[in-house]
N, C-alpha and C positions, 0 to 999 in steps of 0.2 A: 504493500500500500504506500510505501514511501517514496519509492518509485515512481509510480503510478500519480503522487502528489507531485513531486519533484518536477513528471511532465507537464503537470497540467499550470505549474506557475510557468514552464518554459513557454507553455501556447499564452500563459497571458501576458507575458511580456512582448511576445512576437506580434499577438495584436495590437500592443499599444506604437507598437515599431510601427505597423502596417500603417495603423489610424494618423498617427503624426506625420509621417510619409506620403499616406494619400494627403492631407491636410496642406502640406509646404510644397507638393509636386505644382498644382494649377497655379499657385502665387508665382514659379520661377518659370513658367513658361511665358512665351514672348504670344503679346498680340493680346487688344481689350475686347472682350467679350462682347462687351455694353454698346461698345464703336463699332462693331457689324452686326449688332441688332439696327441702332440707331440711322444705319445707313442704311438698311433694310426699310425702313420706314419711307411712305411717301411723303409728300411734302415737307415742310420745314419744320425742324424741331426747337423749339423755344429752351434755353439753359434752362427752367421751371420743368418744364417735359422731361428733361436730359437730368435731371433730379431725383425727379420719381421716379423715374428707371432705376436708378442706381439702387435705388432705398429698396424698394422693390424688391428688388434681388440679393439684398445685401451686400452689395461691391462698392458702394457711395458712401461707406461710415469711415472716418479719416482716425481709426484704430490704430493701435500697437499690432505686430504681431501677436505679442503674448495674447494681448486684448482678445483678438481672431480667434487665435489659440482655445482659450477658455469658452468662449461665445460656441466655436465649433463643438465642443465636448458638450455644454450643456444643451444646443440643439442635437447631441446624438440619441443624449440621453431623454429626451423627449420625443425622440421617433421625427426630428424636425431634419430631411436630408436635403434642405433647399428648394427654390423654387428654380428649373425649367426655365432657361431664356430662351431654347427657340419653340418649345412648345408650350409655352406661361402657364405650365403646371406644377402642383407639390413633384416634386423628383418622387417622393414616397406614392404618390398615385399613377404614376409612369411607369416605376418600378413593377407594382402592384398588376400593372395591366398586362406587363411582358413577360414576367419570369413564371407564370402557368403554361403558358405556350412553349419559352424553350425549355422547363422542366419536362413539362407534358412529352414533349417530343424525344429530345434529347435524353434526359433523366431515363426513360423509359428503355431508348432503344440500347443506350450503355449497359442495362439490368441485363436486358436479353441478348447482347454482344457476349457479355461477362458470363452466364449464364450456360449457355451453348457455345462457349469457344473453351471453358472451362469440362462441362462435360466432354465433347468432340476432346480435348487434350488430354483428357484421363484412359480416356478408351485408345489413343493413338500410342499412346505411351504404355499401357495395359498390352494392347496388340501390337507393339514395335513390330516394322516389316513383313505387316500384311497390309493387305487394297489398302486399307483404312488411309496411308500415308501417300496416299494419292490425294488424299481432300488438301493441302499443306500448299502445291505449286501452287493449287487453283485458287485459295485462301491468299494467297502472300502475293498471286497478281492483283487480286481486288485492292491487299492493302498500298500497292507503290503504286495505282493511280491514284491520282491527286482528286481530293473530294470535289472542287469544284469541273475536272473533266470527267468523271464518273457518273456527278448526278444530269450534267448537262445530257451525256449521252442517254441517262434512263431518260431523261425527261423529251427529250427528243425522239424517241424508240417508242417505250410504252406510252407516253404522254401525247404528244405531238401525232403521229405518226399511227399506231393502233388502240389510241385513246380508250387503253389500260383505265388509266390512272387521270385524276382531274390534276390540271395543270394549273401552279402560282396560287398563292394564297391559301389560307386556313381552313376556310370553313365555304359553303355554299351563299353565295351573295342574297340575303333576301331570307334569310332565317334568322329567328329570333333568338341570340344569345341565353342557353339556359340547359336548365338538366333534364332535359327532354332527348327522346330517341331519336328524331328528323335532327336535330341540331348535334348530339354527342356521336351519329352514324358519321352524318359528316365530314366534322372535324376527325376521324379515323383515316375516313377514305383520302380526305387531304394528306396526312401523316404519313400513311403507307409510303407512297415513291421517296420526300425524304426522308425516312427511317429506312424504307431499304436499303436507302446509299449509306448512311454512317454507318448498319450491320455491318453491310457486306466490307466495306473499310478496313475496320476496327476490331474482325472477328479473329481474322489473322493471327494477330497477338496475344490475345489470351490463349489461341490454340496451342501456337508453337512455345509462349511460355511456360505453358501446364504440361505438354508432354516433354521437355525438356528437364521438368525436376520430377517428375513420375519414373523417367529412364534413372533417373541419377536418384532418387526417393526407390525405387524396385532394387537397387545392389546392396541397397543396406541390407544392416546386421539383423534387422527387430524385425524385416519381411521375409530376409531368407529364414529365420529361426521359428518365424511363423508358419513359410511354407512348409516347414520340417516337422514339423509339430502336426501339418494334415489338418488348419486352419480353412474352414471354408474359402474360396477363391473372394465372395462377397464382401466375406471382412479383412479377408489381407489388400484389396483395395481401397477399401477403406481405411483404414489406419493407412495405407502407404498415400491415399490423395488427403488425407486429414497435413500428413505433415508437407507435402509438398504443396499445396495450397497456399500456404502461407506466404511467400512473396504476390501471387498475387491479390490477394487481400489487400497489399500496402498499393498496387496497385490501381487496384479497383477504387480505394480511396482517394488517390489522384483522380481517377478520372471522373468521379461522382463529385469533388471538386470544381472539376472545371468545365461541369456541364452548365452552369451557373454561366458561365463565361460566353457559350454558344458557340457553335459551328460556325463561324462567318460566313466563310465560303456557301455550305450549304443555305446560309438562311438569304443567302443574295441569287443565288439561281432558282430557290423555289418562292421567293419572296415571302418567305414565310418570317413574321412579325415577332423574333425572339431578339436575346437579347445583345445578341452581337450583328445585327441590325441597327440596333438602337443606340451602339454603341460607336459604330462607322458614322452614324448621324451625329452622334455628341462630338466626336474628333471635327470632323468636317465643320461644324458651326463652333468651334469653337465653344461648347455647353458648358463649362466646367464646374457647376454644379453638378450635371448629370451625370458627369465623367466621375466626378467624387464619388457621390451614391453608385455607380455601378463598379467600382473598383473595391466599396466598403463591402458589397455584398458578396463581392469574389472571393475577394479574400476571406473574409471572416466563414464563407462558407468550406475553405480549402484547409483554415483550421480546425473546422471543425471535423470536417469529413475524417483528416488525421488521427485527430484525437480518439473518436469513434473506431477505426482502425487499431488502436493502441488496445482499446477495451476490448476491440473484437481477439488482437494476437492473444492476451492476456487470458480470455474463452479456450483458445484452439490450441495452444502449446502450453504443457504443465511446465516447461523449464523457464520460458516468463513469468508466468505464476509465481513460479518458487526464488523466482532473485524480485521479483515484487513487493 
């Protein structure tokens, strides 16, 4: 347990890293925010106009850092992530709007990547050098095309071409947002094409991770003394994917991390509204409150995910456990 304490002041140190970090990143980059909204505008703007903008958004109060500093902490701590210059909303209701969609999407298809790339790597490593390692080239071509020519091509194939798949965008134009079967069918049927692109990606990896320490988890001492012993074949798999599992845990962690993050690429060819969309939109304009709030939630969700991962090793291996 001291251990286990020992990490968890380390993630809280590392987020106050992160928090102050994102905090002083927008103040040192070059270019005023407020001056390409303000030019954005038509007609003329009165210094009284060019006032209330600032106040507005917070960027007009002639603070200390330190001032910032504080001001920033106790809006964290009130759930206050700023206001949106180019789309004059709470960042926390922007937020709010995007990260079901690239959770939904993404969150989802990493589960089921991790899931069946892990099973598929138990049984390839289980049957070393039969068919089965046939599935491997065909996996590891999907993953070195690049996600944005992969999804293009479905989308062009099944989408475009033998209209599979509906093409661009979430859901069905003209249905009512809600927890209704015409509305949640939809949003499925939208998902499918990019979710089968990040699978088919991204499955690769957990394949050849998991049969890689299965071959090298199968020579151990505690599998062949099992096998010797005339252990059911069910359980000495088990016990031999129990400990080989274990790396990818840590990274599975990573990637439930940074699904928070979004697929860019994929969410720019299918136009699908997650959060690294949103996030090409906040660079581009310049948003730097949005940028703030989308970098808070990345991170702080990449520590968490770790952390979670830490709890999860500490379950799966008694030798963690026991230096715990």
């Amino acid at each position: 347990m001291i251990a286990l304490a020992r990490k968890i002041g380390v993630y809280v140190i590392t987020a106050w890293v992160a928090i102050t970090v994102n905090f002083l990143l927008p103040r040192l980059m070059p270019g005023n925010p407020i001056q390409t909204m303000i030019g954005k505008l038509q007609g003329r703007v009165t210094p009284q106009m060019q006032k209330a903008i600032q106040l507005q958004f917070g960027m007009g109060l002639h603070q200390g850092l330190w001032s910032q500093y504080w001001s920033y902490w106790g809006q964290l701590f009130h759930g206050n992530l700023g206001q949106s210059i180019t789309l004059s909303a709470p960042v926390s209701t922007v937020l709010g709007q995007t990260l079901p969609w690239t959770i939904g999407l993404l969150g989802v298809c990493t589960v089921i990547s991790f899931v069946v790339g892990t099973l598929l790597g138990i049984a390839l490593g289980w049957r070393r050098g039969s068919w089965l390692d046939g599935l491997l080239p065909v996996s590891t071509f999907f993953q070195a095309v690049p996600y944005f020519f992969l999804g293009t091509v479905l989308l062009l194939v099944f989408g475009s071409d033998l209209h599979w798949f509906p093409v661009l965008g979430n859901y069905q134009r003209g249905l009512t947002p809600g927890f209704n079967w015409a509305f949640l069918s939809s949003v499925v049927r939208y998902a499918e094409l990019p979710g089968l692109t990040i699978v088919l990606s991204s499955i690769a990896g957990w394949m050849l991770g998991m049969r890689n320490m299965m071959v090298t988890t199968m020579d151990e001492d505690f599998v062949l003394v099992a096998r010797a012993k005339g252990l059911p074949t069910r359980k000495v798999v088990t016990y031999a994917a129990r400990n080989a599992i274990l790396p990818s845990v840590a990274n599975f962690s990573l990637a439930i991390g940074m699904v928070v993050s979004g697929a860019l690429l994929v969410e720019l060819v299918f136009n699908y509204p997650g959060v690294g969309n949103l996030l090409l939109q906040a660079v581009l304009e310049q948003d730097y409150p949005l940028l703030q709030g989308i970098f808070l939630v990345i991170t702080l969700t990449v520590l968490a995910a770790n952390l979670i991962a830490d709890f999860v090793y500490v379950a799966l291996d008694p030798r963690v456990r026991q230096e715990a």
